[in-house]
C-alpha positions in Angstrom: 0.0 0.0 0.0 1.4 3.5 -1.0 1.9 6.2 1.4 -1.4 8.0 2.3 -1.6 12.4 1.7 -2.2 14.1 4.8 -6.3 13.6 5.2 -7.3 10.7 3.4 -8.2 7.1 4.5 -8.0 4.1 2.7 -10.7 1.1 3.5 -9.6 -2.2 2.7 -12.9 -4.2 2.8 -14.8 -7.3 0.8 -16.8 -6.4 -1.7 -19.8 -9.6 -3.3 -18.1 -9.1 -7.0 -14.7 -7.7 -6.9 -13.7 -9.2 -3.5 -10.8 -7.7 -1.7 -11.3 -3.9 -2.5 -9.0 -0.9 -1.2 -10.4 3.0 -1.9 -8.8 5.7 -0.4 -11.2 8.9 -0.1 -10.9 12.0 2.0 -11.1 11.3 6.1 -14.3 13.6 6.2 -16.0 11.3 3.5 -15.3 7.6 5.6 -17.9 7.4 8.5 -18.3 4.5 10.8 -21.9 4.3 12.5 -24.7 1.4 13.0 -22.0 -1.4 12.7 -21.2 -0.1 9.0 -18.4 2.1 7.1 -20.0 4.2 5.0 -18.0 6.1 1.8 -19.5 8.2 -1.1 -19.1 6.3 -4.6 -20.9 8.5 -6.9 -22.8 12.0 -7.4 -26.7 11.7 -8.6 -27.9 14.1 -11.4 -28.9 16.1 -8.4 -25.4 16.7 -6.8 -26.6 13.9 -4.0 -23.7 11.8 -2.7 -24.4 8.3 -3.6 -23.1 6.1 -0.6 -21.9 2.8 0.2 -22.8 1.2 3.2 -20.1 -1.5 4.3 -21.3 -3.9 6.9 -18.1 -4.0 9.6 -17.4 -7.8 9.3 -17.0 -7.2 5.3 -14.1 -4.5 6.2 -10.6 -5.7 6.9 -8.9 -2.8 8.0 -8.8 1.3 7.9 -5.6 3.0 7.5 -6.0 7.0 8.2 -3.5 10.0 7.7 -4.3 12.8 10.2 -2.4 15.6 11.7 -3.9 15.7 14.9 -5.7 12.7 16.2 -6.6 15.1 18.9 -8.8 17.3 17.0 -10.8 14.5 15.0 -11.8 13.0 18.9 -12.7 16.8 19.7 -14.9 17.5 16.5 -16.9 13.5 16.9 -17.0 14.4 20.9 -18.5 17.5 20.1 -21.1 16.2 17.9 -21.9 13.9 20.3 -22.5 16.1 22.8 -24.2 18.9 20.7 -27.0 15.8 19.8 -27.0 14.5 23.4 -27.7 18.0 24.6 -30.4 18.6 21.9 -32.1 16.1 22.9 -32.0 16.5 26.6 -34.0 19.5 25.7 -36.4 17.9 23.6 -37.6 15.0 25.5 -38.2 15.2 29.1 -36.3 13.1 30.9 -37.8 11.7 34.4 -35.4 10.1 36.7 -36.8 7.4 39.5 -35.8 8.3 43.0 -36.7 5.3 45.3 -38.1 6.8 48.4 -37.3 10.7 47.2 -41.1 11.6 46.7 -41.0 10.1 42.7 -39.8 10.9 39.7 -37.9 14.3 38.8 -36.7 16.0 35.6 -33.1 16.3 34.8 -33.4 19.9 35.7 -35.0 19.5 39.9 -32.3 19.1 42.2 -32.4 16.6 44.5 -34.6 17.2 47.8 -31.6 17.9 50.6 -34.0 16.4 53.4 -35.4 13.4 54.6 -38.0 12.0 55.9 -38.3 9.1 58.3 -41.8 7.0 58.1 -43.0 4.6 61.1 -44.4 1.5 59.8 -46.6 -0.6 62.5 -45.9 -4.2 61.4 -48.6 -5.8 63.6 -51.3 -3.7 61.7 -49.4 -4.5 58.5 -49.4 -8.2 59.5 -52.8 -8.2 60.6 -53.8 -6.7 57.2 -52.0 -9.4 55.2 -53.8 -12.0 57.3 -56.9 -10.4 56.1 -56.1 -10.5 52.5 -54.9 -14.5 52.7 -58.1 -15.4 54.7 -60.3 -13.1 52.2 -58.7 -14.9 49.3 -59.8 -18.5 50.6 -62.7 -17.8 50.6 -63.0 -17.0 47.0 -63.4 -13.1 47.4 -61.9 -10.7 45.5 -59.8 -7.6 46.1 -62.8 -5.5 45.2 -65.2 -7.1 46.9 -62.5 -7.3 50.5 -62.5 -3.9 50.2 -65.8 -3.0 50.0 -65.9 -4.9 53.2 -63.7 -2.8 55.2 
């Protein structure tokens, strides 16, 4: 394989009719996402990109040539984090908080205070009797408490 120019990438990947295939294209053009490469192959009579979508397990390897790995992290991170964040703000998010009065949005803060709750486990007990003898019976749920 012959040296790559500064901001290309070269996929080396298996292709149903030629087989083992190698294209270099620009670094900006070769996106990985939902376990496939994608490249552009063609133009459309429109000036669309036509694109080829290369399932991972057909790709054998990707060689790239950048100057600063650094800033291709930074420019995916910040994508990532400019969707993330859009859609934070378009769907509400409600986070369970066992015991903290429910669910909250991402934007409440936490309550600071707590509160403790004195359970009688006789009357608990006596309740569940209740229910079990209720339920031999034959009587339903409804119908026990209607009773009481």
């Amino acid at each position: 394989m012959e040296q790559l120019e500064l901001g290309e990438a070269t996929i080396v990947y298996e292709d149903p009719e030629e087989g083992r295939t190698e294209m270099t294209v620009d670094n900006e053009e070769l996106v990985y996402a939902k376990d496939h490469w994608m490249l552009p192959v063609d133009t459309d009579e429109e000036g669309n990109d036509l694109m080829r979508h290369l399932p991972r397990d057909h790709v054998y390897h990707v060689d790239r040539s950048v100057e600063e790995f650094e800033e291709e992290v930074a420019t995916v991170r910040n994508r990532v984090e400019s969707i993330a964040k859009d859609l934070q703000d378009r769907l509400p998010v409600e986070i369970p908080l066992g015991g903290e009065g429910g669910p909250r949005t991402h934007t409440e803060e936490p309550s600071s205070t707590s509160t403790t709750v004195q359970i009688d486990t006789e009357e608990v007990e006596d309740e569940a009797t209740e229910a079990e003898e209720g339920a031999k019976e034959g009587d339903t749920y409804e119908e026990q408490a209607g009773e009481s």
